[in-house]
ZAFI-925833 format. One record per residue: y, x, z of N, C-alpha, C in turn; residue in three letters. Coordinates in steps of 0.1 Angstrom, whole numbers, padded with zeros to 4 digits, always signed. Atoms other than C-alpha are relative to their C-alpha. Layout:
YXZYXZYXZALA...
REM end
This chain:
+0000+0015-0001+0790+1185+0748+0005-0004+0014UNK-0002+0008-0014+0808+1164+0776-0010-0008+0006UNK+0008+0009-0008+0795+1150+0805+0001-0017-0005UNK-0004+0013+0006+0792+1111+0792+0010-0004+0011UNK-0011+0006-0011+0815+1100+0825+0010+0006-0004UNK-0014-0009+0007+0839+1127+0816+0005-0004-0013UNK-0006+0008+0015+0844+1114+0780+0001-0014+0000UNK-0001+0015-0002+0843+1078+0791+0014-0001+0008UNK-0011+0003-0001+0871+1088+0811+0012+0006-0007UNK-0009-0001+0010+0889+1105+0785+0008-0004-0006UNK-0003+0012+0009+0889+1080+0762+0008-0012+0006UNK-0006+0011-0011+0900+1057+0792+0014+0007-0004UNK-0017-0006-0005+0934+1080+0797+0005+0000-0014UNK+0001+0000+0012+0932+1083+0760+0008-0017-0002UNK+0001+0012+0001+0937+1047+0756+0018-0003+0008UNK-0010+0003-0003+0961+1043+0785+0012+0007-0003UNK-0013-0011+0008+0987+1071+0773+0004-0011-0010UNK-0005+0007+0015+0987+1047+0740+0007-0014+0009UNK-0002+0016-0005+0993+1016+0761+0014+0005+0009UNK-0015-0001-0003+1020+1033+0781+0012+0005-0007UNK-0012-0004+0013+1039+1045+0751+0007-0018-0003UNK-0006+0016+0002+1040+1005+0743+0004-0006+0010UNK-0013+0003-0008+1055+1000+0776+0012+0002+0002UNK-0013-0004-0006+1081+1020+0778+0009-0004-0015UNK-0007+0002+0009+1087+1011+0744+0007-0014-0001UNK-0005+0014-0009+1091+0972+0753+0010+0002+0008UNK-0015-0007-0012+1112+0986+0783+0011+0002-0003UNK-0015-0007+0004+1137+1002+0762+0007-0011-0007UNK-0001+0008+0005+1139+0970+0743+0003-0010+0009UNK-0002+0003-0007+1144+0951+0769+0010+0001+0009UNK-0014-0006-0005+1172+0972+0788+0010+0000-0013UNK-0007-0001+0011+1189+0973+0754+0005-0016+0000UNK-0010+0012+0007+1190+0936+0750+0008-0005+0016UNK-0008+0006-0011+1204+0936+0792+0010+0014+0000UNK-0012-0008-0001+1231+0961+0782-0002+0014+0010UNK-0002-0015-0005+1218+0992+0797-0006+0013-0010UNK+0001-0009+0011+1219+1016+0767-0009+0015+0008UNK+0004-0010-0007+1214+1046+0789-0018+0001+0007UNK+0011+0005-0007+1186+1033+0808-0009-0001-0016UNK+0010+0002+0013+1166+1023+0772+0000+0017-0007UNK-0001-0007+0003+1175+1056+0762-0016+0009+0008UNK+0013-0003-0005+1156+1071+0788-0015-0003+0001UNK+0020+0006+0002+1124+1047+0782-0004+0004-0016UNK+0003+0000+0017+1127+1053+0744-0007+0016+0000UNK+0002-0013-0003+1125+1095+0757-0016-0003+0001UNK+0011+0008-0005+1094+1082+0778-0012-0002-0007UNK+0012-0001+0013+1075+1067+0750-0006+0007-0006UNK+0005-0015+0012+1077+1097+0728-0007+0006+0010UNK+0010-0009-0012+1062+1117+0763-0016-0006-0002UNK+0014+0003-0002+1032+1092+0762-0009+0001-0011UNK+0007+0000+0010+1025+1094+0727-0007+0012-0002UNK+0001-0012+0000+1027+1132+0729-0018+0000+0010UNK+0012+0000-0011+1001+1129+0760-0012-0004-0013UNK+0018+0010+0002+0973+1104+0742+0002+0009-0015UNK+0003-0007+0011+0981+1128+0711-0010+0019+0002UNK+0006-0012-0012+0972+1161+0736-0018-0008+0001UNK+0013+0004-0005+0940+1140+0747-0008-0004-0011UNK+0010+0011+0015+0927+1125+0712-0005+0016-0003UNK+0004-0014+0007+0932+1169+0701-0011+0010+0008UNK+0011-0006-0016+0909+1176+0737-0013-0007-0002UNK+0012+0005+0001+0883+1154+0730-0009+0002-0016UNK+0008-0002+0013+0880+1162+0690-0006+0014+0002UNK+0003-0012-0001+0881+1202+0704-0016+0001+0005UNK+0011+0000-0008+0850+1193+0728-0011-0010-0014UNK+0005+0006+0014+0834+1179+0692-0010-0016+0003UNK+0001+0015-0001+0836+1141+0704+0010-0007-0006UNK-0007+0010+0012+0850+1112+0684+0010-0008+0011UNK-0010+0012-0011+0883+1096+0705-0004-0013-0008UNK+0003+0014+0007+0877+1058+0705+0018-0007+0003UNK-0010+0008+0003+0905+1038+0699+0002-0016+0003UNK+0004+0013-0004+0907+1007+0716+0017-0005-0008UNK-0009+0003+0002+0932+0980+0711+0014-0001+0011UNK-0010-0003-0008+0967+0984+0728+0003-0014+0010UNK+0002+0012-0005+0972+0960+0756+0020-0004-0001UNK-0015+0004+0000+1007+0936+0753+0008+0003+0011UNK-0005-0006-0017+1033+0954+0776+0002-0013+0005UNK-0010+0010-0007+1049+0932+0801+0012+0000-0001UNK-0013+0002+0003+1079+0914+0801+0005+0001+0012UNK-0003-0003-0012+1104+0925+0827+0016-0008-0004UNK-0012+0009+0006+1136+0899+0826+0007+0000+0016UNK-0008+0001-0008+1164+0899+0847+0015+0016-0004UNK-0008-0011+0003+1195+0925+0848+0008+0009+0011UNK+0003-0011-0013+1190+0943+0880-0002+0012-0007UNK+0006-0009+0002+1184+0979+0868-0012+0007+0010UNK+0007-0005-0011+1164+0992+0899-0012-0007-0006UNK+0013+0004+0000+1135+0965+0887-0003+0006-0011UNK+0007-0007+0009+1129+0983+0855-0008+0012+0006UNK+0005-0009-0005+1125+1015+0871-0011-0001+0012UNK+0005+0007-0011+1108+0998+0898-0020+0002-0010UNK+0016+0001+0009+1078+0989+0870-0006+0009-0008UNK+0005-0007+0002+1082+1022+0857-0005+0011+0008UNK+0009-0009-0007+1071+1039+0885-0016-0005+0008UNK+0017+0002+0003+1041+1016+0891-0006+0003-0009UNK+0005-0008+0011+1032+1027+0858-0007+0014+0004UNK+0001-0018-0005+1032+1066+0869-0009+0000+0003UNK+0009+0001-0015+1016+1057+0899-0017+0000-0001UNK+0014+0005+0000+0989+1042+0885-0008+0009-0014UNK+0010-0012+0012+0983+1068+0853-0001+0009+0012UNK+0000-0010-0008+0984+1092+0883-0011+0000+0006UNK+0017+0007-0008+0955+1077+0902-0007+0003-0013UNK+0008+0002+0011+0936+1074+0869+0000+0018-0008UNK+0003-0015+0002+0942+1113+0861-0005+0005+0010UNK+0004-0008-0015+0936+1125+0897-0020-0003+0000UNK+0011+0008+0001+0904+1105+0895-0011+0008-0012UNK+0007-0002+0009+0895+1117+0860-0005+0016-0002UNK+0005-0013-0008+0896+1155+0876-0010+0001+0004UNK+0006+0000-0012+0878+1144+0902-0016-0003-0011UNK+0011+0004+0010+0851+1133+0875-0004+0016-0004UNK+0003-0011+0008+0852+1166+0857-0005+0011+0010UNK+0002-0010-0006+0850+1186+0886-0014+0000+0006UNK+0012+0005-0006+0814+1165+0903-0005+0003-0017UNK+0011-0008+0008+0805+1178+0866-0004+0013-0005UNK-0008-0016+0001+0819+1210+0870-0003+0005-0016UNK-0010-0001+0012+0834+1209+0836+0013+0007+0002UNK-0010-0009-0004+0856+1237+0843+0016-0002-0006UNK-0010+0002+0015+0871+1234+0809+0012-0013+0000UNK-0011+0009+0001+0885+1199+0815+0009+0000+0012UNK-0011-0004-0010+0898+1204+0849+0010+0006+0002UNK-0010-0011+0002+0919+1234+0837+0008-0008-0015UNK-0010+0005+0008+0932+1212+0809+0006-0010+0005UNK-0006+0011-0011+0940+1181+0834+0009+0005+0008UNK-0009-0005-0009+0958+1202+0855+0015-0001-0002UNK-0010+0003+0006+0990+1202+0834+0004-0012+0001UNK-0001+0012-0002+0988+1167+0831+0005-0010+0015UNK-0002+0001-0012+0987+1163+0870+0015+0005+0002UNK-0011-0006-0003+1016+1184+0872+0010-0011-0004UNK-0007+0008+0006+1036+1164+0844+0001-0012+0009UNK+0006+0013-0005+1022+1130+0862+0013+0000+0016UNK-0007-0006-0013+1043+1145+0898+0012+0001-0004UNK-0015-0003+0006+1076+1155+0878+0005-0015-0008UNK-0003+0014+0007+1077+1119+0864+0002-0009+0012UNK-0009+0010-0013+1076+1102+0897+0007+0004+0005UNK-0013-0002-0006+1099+1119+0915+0007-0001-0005UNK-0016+0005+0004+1124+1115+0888+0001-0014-0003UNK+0001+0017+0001+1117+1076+0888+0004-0001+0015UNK-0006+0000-0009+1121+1081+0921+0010+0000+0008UNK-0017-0003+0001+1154+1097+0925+0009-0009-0007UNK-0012+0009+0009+1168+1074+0897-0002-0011+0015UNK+0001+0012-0012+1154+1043+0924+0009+0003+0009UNK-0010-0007-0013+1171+1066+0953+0012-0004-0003UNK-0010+0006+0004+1200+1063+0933+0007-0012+0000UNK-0001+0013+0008+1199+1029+0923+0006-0009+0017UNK-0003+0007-0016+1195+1018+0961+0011+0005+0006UNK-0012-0006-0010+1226+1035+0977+0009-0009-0006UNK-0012+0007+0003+1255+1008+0979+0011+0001-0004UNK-0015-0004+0006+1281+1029+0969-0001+0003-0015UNK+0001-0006+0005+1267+1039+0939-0001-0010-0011UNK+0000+0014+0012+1276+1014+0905-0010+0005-0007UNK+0016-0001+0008+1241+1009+0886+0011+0008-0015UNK-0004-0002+0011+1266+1018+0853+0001+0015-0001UNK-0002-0015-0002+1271+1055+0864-0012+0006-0001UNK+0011-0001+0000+1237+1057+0867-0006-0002-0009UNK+0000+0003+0014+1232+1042+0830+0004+0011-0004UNK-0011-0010+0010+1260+1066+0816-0008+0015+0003UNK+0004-0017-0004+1242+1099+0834-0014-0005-0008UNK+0010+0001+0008+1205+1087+0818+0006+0002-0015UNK-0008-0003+0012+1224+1083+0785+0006+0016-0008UNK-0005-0016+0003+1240+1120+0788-0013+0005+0001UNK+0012-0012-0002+1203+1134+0799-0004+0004-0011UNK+0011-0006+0009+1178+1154+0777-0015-0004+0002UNK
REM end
């Protein structure tokens, strides 16, 4: 049986996984209708990552023979303008802030020394670190004056 804090915050990250799937999906929607295919591409990738996540966390919490709750998803935000850098801009506050909220939800498991979930959070942490830096890098990108936001479209577009 989990610690109740530990499964409170589960279901928390649980929850937000689902909510950041509906960002990035808005997002891609959004960059599609300001002509950056490439860029929507990449948020559309994105999504599928978060769904995978809060699908990982629903199969962690039924293993630990608790019931995921299911809250309702919150409306993304609307990001308008046709800057590219501000998209990525809102998707690395995103990160940032599942990143605090996993680090946190360690830090929970560990004051319950719940071994078990720490060693399964861990991964997640990792993932969480390889997501900002490459939001980061695109930003790096985005800010250098020589460098046309469209080139930077067309290489997300080519990624995997």
């Amino acid at each position: 049986m989990l610690d109740q804090q530990v499964l409170e915050g589960l279901n928390e990250e649980f929850s937000n996984e689902r909510n950041n799937a509906e960002v990035y999906e808005a997002l891609a929607s959004q960059l599609r209708v300001v002509n950056w295919a490439g860029a929507a591409r990449w948020a559309e990738h994105a999504a599928k990552d978060e769904r995978k996540h809060a699908r990982i966390l629903r199969d962690y919490i039924i293993a630990r023979n608790e019931t995921p709750v299911f809250t309702s998803i919150d409306t993304p935000p609307l990001i308008t303008g046709d800057e590219l850098s501000v998209y990525f801009q809102a998707a690395l506050e995103r990160e940032q802030a599942t990143t605090l909220k996993i680090t946190t939800l360690h830090m929970t498991a560990w004051n319950a020394v719940d071994i078990e979930t720490c060693t399964f959070l861990l991964p997640m942490v990792e993932e969480q670190t390889r997501s900002t830096a490459e939001i980061q890098d695109i930003l790096k990108q985005l800010s250098r004056t020589e460098v046309d936001p469209k080139l930077v479209d067309n290489e997300l577009a080519e990624a995997e």
